[in-house]
The first five atom37 places (N, CA, C, CB, O) and aatype in JSON, in Angstrom:
{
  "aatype": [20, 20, 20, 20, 20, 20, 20, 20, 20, 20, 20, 20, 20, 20, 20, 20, 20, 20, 20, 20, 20, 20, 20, 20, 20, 20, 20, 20, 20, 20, 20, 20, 20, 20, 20, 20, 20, 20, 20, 20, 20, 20, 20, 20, 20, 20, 20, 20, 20, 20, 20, 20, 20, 20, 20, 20, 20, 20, 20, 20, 20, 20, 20, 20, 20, 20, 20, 20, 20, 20, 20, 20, 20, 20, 20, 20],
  "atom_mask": [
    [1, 1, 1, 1, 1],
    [1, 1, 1, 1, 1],
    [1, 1, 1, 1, 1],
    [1, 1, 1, 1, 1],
    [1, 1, 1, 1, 1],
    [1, 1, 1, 1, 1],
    [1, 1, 1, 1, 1],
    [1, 1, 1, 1, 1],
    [1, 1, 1, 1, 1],
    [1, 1, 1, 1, 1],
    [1, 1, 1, 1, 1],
    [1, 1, 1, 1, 1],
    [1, 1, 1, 1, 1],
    [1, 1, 1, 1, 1],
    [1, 1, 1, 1, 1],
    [1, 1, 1, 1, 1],
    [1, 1, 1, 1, 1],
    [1, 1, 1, 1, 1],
    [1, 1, 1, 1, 1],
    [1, 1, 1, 1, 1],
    [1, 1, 1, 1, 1],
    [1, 1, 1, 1, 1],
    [1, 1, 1, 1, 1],
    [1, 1, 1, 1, 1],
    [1, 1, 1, 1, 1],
    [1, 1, 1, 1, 1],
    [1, 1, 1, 1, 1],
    [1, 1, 1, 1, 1],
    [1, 1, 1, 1, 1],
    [1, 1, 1, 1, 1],
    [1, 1, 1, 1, 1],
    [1, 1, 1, 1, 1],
    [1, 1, 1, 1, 1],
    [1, 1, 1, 1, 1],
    [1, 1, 1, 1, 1],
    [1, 1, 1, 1, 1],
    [1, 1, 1, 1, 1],
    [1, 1, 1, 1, 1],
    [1, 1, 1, 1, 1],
    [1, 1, 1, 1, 1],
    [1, 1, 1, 1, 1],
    [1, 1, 1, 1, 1],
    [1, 1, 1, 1, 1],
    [1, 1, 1, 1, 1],
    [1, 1, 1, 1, 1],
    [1, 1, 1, 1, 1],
    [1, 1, 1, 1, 1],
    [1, 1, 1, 1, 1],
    [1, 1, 1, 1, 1],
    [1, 1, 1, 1, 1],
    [1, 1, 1, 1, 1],
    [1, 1, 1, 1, 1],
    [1, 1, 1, 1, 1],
    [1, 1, 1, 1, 1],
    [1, 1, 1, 1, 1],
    [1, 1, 1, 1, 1],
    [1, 1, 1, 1, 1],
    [1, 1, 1, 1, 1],
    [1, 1, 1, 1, 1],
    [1, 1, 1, 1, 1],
    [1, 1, 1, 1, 1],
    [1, 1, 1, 1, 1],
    [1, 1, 1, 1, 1],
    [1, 1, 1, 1, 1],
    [1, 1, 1, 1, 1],
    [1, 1, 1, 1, 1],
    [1, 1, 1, 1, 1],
    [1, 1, 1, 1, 1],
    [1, 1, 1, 1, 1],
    [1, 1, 1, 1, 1],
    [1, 1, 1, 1, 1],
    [1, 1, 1, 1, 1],
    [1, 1, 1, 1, 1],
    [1, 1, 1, 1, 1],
    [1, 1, 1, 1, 1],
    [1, 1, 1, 1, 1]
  ],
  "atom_positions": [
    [[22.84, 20.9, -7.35], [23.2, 19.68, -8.05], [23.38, 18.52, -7.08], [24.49, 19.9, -8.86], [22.98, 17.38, -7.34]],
    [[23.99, 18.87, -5.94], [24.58, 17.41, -4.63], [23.37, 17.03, -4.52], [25.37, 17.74, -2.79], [23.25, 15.81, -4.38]],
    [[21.8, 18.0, -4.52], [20.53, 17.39, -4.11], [20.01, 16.36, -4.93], [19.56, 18.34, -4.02], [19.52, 15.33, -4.46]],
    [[20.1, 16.63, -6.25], [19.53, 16.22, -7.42], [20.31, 14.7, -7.15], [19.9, 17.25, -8.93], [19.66, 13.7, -6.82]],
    [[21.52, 14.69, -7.29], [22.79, 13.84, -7.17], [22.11, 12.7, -6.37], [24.21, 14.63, -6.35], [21.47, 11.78, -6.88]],
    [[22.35, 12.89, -4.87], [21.72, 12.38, -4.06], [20.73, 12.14, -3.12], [22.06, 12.33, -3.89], [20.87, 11.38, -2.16]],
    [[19.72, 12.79, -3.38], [18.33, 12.81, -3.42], [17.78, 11.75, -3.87], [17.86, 13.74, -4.08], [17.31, 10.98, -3.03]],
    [[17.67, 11.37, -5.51], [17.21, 10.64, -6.24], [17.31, 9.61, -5.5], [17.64, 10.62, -7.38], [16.56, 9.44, -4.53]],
    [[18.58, 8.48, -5.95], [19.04, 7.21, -5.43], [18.62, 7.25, -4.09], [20.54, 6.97, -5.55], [18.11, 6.16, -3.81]],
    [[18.61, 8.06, -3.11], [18.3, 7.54, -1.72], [16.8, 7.28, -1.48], [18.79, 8.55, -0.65], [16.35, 6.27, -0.95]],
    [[15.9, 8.63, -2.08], [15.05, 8.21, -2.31], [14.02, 7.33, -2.72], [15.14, 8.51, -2.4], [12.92, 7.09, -2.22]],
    [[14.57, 6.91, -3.72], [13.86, 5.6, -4.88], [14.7, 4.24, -4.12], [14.51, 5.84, -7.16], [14.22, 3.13, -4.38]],
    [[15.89, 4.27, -3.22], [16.03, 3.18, -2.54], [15.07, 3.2, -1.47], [17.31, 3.02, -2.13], [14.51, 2.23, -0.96]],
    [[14.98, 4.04, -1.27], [14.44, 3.82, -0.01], [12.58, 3.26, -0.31], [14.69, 5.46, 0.92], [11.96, 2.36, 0.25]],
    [[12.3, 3.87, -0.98], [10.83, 3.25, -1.54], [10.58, 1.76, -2.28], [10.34, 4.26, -2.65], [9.6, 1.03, -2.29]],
    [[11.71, 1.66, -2.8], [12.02, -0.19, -3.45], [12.25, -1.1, -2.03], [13.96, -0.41, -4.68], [11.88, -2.26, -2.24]],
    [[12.54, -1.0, -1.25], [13.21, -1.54, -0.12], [11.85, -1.39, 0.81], [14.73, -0.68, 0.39], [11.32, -2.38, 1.31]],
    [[11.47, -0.39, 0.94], [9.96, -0.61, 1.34], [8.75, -1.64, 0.66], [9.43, 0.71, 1.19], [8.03, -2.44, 1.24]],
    [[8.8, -1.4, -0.38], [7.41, -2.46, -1.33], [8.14, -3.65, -1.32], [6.9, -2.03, -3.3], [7.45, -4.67, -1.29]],
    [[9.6, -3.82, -1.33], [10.34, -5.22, -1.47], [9.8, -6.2, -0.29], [12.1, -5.03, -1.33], [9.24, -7.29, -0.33]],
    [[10.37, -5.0, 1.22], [10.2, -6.49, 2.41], [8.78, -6.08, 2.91], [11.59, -6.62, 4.09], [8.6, -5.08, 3.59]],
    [[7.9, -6.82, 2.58], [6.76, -6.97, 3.39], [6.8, -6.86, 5.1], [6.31, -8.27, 3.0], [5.77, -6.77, 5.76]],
    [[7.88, -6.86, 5.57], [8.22, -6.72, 7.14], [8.59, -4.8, 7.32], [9.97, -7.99, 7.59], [9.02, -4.44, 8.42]],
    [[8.49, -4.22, 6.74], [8.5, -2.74, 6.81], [7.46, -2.11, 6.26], [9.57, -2.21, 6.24], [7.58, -0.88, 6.21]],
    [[6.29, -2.64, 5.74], [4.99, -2.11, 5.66], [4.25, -1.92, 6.84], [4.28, -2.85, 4.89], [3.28, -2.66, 6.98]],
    [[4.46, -1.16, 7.67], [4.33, -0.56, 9.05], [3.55, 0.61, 8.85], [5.69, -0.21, 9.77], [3.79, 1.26, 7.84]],
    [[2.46, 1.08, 9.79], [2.2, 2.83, 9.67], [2.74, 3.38, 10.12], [1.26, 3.5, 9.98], [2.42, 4.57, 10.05]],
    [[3.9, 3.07, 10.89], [4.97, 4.63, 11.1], [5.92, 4.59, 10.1], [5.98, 4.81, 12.65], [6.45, 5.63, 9.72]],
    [[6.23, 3.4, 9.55], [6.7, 3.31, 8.14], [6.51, 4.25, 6.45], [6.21, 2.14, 8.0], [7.23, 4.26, 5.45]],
    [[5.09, 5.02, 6.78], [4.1, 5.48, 6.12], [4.69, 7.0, 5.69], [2.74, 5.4, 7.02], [4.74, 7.65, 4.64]],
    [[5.01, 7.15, 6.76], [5.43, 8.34, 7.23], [6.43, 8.73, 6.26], [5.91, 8.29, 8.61], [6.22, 9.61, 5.42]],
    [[8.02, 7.78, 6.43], [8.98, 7.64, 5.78], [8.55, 7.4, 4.08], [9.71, 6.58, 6.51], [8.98, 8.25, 3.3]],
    [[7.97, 6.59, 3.67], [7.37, 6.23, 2.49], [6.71, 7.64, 2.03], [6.32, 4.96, 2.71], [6.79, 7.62, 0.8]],
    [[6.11, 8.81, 2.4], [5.79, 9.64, 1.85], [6.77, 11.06, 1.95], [4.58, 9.64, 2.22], [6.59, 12.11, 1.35]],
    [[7.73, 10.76, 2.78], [8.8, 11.83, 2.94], [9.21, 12.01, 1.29], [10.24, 11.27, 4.06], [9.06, 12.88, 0.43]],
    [[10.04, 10.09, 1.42], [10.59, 9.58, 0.18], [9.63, 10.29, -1.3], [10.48, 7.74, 0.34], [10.16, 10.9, -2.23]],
    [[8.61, 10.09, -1.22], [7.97, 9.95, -2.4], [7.8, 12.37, -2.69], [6.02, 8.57, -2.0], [7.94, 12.94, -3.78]],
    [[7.55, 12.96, -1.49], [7.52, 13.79, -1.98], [9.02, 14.73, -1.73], [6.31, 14.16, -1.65], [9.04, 15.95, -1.57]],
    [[10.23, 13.81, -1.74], [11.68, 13.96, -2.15], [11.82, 13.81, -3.47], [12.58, 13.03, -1.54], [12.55, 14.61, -4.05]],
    [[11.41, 13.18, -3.94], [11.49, 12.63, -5.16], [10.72, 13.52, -6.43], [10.91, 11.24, -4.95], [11.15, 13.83, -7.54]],
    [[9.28, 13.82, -5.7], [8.93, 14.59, -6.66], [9.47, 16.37, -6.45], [7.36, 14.33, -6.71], [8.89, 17.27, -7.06]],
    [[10.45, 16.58, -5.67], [11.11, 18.02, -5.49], [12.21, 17.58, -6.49], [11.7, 18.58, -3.76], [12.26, 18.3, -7.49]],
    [[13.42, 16.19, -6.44], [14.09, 16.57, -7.39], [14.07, 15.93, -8.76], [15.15, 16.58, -6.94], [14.99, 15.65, -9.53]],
    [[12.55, 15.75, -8.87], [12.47, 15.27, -10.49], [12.16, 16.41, -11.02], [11.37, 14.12, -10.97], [12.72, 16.64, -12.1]],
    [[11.05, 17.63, -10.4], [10.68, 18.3, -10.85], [10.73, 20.0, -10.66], [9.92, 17.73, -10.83], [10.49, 20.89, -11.48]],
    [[11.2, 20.08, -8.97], [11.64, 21.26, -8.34], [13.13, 21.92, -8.43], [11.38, 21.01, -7.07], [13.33, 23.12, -8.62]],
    [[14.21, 20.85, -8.25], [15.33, 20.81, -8.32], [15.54, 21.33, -9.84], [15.8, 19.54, -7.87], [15.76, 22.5, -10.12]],
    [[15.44, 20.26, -10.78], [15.82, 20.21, -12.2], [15.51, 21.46, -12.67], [15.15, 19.15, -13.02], [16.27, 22.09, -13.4]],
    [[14.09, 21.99, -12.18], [13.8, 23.24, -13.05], [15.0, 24.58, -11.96], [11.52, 23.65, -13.05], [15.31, 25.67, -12.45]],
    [[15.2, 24.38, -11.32], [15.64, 25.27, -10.67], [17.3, 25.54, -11.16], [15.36, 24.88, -9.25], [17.87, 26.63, -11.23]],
    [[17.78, 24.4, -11.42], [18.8, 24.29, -11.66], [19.28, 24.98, -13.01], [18.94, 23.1, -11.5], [20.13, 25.79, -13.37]],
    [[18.33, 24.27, -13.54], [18.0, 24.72, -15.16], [17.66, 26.13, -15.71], [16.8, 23.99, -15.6], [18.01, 26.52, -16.83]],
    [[17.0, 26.82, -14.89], [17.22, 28.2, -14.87], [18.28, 29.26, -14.39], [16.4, 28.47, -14.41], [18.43, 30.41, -14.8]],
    [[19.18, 28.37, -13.12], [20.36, 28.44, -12.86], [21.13, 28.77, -13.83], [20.7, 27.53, -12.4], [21.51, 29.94, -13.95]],
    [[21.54, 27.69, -14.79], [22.52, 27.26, -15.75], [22.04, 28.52, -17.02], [22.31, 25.33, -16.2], [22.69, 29.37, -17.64]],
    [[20.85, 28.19, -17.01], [20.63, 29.71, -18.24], [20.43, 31.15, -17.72], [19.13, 29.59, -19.2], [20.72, 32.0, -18.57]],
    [[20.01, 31.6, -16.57], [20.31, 32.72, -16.11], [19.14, 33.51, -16.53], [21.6, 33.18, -16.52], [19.18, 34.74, -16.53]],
    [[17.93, 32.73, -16.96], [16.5, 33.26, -16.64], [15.81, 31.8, -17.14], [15.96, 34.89, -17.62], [16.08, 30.74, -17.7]],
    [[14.63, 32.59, -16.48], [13.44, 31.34, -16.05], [12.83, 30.8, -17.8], [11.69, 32.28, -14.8], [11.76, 31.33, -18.1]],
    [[13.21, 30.18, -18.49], [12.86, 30.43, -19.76], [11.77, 29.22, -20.5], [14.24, 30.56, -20.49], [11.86, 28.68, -21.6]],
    [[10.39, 29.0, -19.06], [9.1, 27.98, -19.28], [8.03, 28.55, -19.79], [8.58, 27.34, -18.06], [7.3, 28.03, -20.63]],
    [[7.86, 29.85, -19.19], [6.79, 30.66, -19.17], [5.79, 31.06, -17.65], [6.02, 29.96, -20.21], [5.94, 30.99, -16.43]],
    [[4.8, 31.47, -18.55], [4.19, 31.51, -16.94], [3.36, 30.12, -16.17], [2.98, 32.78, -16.96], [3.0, 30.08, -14.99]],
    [[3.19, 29.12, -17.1], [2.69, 28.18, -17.32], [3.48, 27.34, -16.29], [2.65, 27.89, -18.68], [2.92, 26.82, -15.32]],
    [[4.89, 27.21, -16.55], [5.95, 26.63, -16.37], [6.61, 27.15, -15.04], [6.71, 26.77, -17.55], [7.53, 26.56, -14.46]],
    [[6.08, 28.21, -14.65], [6.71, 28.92, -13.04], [5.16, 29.08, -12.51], [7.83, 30.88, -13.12], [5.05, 29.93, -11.62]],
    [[3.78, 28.34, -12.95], [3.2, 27.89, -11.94], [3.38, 26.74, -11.9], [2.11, 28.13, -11.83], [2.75, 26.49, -10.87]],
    [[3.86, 25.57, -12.31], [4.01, 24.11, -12.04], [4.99, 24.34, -11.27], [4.26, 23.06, -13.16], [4.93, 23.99, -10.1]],
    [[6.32, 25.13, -11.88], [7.2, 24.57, -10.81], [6.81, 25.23, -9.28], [8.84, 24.93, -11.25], [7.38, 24.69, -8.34]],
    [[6.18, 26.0, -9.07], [5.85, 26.86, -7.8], [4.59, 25.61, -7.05], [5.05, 28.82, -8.36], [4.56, 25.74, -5.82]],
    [[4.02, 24.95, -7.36], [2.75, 24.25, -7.48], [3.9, 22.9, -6.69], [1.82, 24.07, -9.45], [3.76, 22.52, -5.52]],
    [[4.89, 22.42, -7.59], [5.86, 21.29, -7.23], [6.4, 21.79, -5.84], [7.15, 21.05, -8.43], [6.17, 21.16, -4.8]],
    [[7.24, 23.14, -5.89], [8.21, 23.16, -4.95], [7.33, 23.75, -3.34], [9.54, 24.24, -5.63], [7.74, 23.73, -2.18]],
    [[6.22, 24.17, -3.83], [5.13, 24.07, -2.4], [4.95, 22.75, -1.97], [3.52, 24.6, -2.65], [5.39, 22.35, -0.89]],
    [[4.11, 21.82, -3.03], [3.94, 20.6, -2.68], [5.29, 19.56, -2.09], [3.33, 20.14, -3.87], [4.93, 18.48, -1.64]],
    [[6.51, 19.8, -2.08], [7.43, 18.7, -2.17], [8.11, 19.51, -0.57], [8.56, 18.55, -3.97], [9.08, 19.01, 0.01]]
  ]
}
């Protein structure tokens, strides 16, 4: 949950604050900008489901649904 919590907001600040100042569009900047972006897609979509199966005490998507999230939490 602390990930989900604060994950998000740091993340999505940190990517607004990038496209905002034109003086941090840098290529080592790039770097950071894609950390952010595949943070973001772990706790929109890796976290939540994880959690969520947590809270119910089985995986209850299918098999469909534990290859996306396996597909997310490789990718992120």
């Amino acid at each position: 949950f602390f990930l989900i919590s604060t994950g998000f907001p740091i993340n999505f600040l940190t990517l607004l604050v990038t496209f905002k100042h034109k003086k941090l569009r840098q290529p080592l900047n790039y770097i950071l900008v894609n950390l952010a972006v595949a943070d973001l897609c772990m706790a929109c979509f890796g976290f939540t489901v994880t959690f969520y199966t947590a809270w119910n005490g089985y995986f209850m998507f299918g098999p469909v649904g534990c290859a996306v999230e396996g597909f997310f939490a490789t990718l992120g």
